[in-house]
Short mmCIF file of the C-alpha atoms (twelve columns), coordinates in Angstrom:
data_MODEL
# 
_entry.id   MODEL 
# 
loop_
_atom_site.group_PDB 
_atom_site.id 
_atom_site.type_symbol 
_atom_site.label_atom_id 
_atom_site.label_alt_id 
_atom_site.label_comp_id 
_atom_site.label_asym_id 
_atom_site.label_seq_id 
_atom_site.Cartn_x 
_atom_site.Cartn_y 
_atom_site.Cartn_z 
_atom_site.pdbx_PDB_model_num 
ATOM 1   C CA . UNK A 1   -15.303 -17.637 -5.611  1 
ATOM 2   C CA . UNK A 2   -16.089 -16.063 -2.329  1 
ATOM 3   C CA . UNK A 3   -15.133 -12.494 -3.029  1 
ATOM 4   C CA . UNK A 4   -16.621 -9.491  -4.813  1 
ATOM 5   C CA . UNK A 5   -13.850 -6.895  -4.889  1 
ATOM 6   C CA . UNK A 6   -10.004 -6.739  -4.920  1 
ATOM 7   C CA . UNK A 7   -8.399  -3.865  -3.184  1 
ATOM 8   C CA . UNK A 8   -4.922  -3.058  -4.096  1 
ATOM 9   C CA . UNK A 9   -2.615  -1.068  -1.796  1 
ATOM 10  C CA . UNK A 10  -0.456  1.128   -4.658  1 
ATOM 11  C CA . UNK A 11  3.177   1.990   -3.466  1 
ATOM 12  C CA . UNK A 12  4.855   -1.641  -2.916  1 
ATOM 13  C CA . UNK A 13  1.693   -3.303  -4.835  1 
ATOM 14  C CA . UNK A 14  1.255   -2.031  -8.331  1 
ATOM 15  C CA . UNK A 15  3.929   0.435   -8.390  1 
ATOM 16  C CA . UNK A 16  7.999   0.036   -6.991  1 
ATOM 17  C CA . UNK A 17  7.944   2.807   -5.039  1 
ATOM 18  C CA . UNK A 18  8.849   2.180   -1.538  1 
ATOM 19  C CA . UNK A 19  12.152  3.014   -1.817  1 
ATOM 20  C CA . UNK A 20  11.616  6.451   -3.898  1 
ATOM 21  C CA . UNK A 21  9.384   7.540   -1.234  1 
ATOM 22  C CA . UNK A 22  11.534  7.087   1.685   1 
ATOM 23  C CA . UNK A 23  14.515  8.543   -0.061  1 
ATOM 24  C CA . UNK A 24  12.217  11.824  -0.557  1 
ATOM 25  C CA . UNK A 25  10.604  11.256  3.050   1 
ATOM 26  C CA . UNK A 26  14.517  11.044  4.563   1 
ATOM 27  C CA . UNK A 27  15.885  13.693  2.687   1 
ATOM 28  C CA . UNK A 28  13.315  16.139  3.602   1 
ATOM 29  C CA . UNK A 29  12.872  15.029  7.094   1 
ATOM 30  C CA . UNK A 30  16.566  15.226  7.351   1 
ATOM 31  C CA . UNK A 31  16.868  19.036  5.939   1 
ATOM 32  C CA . UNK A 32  14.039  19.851  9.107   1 
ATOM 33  C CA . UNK A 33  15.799  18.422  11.807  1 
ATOM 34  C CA . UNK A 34  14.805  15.013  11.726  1 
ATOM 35  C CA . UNK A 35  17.852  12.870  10.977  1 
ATOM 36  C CA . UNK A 36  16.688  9.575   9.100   1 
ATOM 37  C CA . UNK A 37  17.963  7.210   6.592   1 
ATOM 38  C CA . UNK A 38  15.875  6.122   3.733   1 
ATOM 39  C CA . UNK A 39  16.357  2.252   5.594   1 
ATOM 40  C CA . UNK A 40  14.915  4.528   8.604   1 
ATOM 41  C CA . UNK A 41  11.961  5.393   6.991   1 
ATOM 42  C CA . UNK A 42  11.102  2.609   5.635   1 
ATOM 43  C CA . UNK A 43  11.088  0.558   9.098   1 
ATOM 44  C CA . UNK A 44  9.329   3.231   10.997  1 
ATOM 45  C CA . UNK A 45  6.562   4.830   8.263   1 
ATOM 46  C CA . UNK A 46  6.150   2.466   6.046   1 
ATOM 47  C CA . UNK A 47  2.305   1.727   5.131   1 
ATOM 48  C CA . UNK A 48  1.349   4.825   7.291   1 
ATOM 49  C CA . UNK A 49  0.096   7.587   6.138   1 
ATOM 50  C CA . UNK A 50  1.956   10.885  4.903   1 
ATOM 51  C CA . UNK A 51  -0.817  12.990  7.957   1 
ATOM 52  C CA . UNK A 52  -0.112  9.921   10.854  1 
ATOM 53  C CA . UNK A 53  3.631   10.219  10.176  1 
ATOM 54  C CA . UNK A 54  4.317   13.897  10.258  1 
ATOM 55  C CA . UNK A 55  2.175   13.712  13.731  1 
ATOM 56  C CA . UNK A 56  4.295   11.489  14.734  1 
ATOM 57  C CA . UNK A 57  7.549   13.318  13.914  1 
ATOM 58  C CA . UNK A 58  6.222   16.338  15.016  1 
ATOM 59  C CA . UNK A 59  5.509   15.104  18.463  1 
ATOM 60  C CA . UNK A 60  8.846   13.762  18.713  1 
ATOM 61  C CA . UNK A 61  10.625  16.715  17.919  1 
ATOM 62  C CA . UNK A 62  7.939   18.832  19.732  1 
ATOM 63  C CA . UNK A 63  7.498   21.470  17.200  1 
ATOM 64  C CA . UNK A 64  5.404   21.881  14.015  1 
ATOM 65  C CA . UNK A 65  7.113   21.141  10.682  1 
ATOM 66  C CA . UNK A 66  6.979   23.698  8.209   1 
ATOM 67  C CA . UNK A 67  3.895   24.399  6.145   1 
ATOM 68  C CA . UNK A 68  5.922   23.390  2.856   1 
ATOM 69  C CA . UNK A 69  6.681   20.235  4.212   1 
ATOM 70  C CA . UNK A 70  4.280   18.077  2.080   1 
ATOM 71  C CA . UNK A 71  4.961   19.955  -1.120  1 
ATOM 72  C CA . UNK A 72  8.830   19.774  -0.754  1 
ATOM 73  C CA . UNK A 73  8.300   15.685  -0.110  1 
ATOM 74  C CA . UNK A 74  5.884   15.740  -3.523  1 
ATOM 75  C CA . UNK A 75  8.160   17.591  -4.954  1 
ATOM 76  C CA . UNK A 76  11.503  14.958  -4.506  1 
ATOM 77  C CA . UNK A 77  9.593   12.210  -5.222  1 
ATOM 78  C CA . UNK A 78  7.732   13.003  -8.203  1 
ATOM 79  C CA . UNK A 79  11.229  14.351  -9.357  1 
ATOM 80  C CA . UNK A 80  12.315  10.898  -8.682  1 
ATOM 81  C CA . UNK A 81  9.577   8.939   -10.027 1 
ATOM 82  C CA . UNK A 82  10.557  10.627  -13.498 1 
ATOM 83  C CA . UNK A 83  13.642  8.643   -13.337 1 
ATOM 84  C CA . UNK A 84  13.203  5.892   -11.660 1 
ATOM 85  C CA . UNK A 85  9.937   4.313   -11.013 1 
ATOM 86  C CA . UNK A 86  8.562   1.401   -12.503 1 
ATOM 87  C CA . UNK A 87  5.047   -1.106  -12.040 1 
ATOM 88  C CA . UNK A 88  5.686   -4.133  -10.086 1 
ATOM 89  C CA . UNK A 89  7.000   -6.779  -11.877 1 
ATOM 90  C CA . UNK A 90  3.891   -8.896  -14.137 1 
ATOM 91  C CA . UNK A 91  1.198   -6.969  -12.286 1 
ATOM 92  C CA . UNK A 92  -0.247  -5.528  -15.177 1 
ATOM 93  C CA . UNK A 93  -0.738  -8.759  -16.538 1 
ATOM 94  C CA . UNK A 94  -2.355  -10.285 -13.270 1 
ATOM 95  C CA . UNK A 95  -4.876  -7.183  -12.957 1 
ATOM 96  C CA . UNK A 96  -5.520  -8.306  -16.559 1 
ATOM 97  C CA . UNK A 97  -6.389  -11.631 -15.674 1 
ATOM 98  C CA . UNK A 98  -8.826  -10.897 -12.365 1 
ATOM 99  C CA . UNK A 99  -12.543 -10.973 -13.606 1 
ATOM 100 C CA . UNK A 100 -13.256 -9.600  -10.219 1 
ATOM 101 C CA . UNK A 101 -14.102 -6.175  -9.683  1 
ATOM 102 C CA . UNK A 102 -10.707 -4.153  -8.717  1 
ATOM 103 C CA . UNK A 103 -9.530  -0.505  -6.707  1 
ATOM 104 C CA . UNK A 104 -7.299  0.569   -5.330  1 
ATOM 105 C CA . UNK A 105 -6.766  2.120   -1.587  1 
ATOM 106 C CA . UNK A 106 -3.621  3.933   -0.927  1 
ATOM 107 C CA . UNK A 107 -2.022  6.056   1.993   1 
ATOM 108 C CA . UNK A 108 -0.521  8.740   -0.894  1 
ATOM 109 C CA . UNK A 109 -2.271  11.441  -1.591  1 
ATOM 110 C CA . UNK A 110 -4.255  11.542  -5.252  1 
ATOM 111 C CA . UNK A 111 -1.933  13.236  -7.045  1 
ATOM 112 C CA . UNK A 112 1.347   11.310  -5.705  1 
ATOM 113 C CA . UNK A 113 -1.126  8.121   -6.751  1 
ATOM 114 C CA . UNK A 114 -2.183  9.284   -10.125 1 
ATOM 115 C CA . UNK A 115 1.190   10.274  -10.780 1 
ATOM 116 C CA . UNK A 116 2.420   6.302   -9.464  1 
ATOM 117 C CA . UNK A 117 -0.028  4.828   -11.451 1 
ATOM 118 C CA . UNK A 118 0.709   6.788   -15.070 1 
ATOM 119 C CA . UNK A 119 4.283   6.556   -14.765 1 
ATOM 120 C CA . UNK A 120 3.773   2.751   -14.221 1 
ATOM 121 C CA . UNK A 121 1.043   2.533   -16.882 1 
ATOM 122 C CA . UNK A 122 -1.339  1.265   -14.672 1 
ATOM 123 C CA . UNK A 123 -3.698  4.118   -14.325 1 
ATOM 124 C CA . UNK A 124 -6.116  3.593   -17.227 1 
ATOM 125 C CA . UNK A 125 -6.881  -0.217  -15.572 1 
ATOM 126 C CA . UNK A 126 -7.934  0.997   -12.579 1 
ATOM 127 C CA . UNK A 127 -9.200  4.556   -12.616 1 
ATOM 128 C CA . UNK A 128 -11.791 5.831   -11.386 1 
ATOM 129 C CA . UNK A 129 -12.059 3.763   -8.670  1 
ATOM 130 C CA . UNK A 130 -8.810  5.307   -6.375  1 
ATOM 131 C CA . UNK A 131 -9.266  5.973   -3.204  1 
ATOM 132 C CA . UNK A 132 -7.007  8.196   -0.783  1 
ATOM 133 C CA . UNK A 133 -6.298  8.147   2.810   1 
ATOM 134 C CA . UNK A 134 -7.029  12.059  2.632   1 
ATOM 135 C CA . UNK A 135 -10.761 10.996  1.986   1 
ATOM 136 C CA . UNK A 136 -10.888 9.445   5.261   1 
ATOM 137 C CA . UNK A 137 -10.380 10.654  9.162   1 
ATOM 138 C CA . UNK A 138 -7.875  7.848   10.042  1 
ATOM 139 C CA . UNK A 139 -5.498  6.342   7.534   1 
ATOM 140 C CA . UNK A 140 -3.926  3.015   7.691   1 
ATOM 141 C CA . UNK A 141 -3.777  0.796   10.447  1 
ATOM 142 C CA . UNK A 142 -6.850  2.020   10.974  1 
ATOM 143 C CA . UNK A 143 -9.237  0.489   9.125   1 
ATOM 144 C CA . UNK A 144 -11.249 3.122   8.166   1 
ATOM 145 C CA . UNK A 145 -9.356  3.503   4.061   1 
ATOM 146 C CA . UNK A 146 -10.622 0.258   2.787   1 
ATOM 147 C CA . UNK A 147 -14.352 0.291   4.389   1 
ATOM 148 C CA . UNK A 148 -14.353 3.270   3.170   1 
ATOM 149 C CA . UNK A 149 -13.273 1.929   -0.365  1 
ATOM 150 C CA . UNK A 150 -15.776 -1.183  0.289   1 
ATOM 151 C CA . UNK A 151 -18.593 1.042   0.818   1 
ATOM 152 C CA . UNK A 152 -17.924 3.468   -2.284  1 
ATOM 153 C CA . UNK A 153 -17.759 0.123   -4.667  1 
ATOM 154 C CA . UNK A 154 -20.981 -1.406  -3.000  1 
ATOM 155 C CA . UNK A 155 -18.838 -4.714  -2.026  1 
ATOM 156 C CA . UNK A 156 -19.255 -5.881  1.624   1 
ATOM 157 C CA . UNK A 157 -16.018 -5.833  3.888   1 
ATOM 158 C CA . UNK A 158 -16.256 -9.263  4.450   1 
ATOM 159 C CA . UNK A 159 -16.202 -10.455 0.766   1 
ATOM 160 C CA . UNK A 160 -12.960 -8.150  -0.042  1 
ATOM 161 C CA . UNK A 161 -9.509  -9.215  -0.463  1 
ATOM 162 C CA . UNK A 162 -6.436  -6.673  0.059   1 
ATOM 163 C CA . UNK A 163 -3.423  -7.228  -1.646  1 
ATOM 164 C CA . UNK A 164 -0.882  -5.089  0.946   1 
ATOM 165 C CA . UNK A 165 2.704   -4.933  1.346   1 
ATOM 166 C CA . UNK A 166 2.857   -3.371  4.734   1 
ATOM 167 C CA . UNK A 167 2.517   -4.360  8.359   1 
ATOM 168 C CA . UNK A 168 0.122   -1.061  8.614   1 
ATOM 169 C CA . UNK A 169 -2.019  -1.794  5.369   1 
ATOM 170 C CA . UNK A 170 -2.558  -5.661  6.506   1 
ATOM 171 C CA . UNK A 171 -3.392  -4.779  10.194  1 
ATOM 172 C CA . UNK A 172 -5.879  -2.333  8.380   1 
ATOM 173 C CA . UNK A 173 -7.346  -4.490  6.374   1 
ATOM 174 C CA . UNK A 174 -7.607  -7.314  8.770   1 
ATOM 175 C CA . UNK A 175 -9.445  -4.510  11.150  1 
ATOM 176 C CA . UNK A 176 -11.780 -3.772  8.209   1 
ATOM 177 C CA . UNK A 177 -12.896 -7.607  8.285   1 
ATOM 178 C CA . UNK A 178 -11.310 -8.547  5.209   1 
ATOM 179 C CA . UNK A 179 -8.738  -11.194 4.050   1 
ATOM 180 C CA . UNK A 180 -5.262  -9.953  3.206   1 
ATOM 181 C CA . UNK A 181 -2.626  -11.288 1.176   1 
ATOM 182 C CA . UNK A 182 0.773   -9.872  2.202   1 
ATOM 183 C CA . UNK A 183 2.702   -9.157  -0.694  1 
ATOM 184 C CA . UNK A 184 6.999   -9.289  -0.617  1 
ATOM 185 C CA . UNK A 185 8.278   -9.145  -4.130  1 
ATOM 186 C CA . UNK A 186 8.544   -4.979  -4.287  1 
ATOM 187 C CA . UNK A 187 12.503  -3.813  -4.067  1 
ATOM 188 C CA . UNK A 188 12.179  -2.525  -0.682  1 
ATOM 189 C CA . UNK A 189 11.486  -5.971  1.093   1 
ATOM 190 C CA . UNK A 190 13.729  -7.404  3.231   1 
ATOM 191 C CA . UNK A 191 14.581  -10.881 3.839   1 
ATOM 192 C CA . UNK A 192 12.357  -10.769 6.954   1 
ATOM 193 C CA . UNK A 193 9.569   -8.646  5.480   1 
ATOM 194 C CA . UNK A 194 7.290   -12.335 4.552   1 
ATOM 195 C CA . UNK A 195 7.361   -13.180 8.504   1 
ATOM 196 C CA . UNK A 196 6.234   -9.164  9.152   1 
ATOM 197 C CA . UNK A 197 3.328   -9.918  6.865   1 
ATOM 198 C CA . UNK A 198 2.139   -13.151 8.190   1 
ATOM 199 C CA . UNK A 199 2.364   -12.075 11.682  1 
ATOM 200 C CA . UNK A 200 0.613   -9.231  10.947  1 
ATOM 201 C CA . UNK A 201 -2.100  -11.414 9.738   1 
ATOM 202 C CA . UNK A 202 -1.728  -11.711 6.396   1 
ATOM 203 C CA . UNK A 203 -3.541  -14.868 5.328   1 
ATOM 204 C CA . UNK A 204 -1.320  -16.080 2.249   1 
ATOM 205 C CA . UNK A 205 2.108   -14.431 1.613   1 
ATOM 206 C CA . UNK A 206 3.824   -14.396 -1.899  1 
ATOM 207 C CA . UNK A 207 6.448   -12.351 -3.966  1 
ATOM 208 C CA . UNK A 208 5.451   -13.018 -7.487  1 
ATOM 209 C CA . UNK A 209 2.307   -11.170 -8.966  1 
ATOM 210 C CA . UNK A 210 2.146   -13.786 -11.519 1 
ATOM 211 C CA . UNK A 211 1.085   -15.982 -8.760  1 
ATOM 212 C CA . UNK A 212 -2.241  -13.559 -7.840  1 
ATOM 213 C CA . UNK A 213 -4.948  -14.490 -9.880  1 
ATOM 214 C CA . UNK A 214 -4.459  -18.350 -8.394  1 
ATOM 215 C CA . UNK A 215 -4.084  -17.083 -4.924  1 
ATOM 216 C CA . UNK A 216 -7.054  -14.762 -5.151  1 
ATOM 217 C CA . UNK A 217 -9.000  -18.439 -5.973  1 
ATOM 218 C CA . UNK A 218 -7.484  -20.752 -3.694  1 
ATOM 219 C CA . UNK A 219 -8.239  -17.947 -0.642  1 
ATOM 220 C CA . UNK A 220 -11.828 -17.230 -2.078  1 
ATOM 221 C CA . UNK A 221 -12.710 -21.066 -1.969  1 
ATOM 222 C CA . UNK A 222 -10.997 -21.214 1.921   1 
ATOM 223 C CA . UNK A 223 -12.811 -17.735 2.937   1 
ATOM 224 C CA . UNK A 224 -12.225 -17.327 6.654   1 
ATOM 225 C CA . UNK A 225 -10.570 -20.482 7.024   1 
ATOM 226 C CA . UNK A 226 -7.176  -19.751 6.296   1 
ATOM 227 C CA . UNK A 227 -3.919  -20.041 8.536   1 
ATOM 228 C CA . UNK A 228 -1.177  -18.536 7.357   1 
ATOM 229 C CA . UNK A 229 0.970   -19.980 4.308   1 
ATOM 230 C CA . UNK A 230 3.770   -19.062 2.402   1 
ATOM 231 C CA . UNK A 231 3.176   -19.411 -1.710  1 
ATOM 232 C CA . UNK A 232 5.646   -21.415 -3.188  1 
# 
């Protein structure tokens, strides 16, 4: 096998969470001025960081959002999560069966992520190798998350693999020199969200986690040679 290190994105990935965090994200942003559906969010800030997304509110309503704006969006969706989040269907059983050494590199903040992770009961596979977007200067598409994540697990960029449901996370990830596999089977995807991935440049594209562990191979043994596929 040609890689060293799997790098799993969190919200969309390991946990079903996309849609939890946009309802929080709308609601909030909604209360401060910024009218947006949860379908809104999801289209415009999905993959992106919670810091690059309030920039980019804030500069379209030209004024600062409130300094309580983070913890009232922590707030909603951890109140959420209680109720309603689960792991990604069969993922704990594909981290399970990956020999490969595994982290994870997420746009949420830690706590939002540890929180993901334990209400999934996921966190005890992975910790302590979590990595945040707030440990970084740029978070995703920039690609500065998963070197960063490369670098702290001694694994070199180009012998990673991501596993990312986002346009953001796989343009990151791509940037970073690694191979992605775009990942569709979360609750918020959309019947076009496959193409997003692959033209993103996603190098294999699949909904079902029990599929991974395979995939993971069959990219590893066609490392840098890959165009494009749908898993079937």
């Amino acid at each position: 096998m040609s890689f060293d290190l799997v790098i799993f994105d969190c919200d969309g990935v390991l946990v079903d969470s996309e849609v939890i965090s946009c309802r929080a994200h709308a609601d909030t942003l909604t209360r401060h001025g910024f009218p947006i559906t949860p379908d809104g969010v999801l289209k415009r800030f999905l993959g992106v960081s919670d810091r690059e997304a309030r920039r980019i509110v804030e500069n379209e309503i030209g004024r600062a959002l409130p300094d309580t704006f983070e913890a009232e969006v922590k707030h909603a969706t951890l109140s959420f999560y209680a109720d309603d989040l689960s792991a990604i269907a069969h993922v704990g059983d594909a981290i399970a069966a990956l020999a490969l050494p595994k982290c994870v590199a997420s746009s949420g903040t830690p706590e939002k992520i540890h929180h993901g992770l334990t209400c999934a009961g996921l966190y005890d596979r992975l910790a302590p190798h979590i990595f945040s977007a707030t440990q970084v200067q740029r978070g995703k598409p920039a690609p500065d998350l998963f070197l960063f994540a490369a670098n702290q697990m001694g694994a070199n960029p180009a012998r990673c693999v991501v596993i990312e449901d986002s346009v953001a996370g796989v343009t990151g990830g791509r940037a970073a020199g690694m191979t992605v596999l775009g990942f569709y089977g979360g609750s918020h995807c959309t019947g076009e969200h496959e193409d997003m991935l692959r033209k993103a440049g996603a190098a294999i594209t699949f909904a079902d986690m029990r599929q991974l562990p395979d995939l993971i191979g069959r990219a590893g043994q066609k490392h840098g040679s890959i165009a494009g596929f749908s898993a079937v």
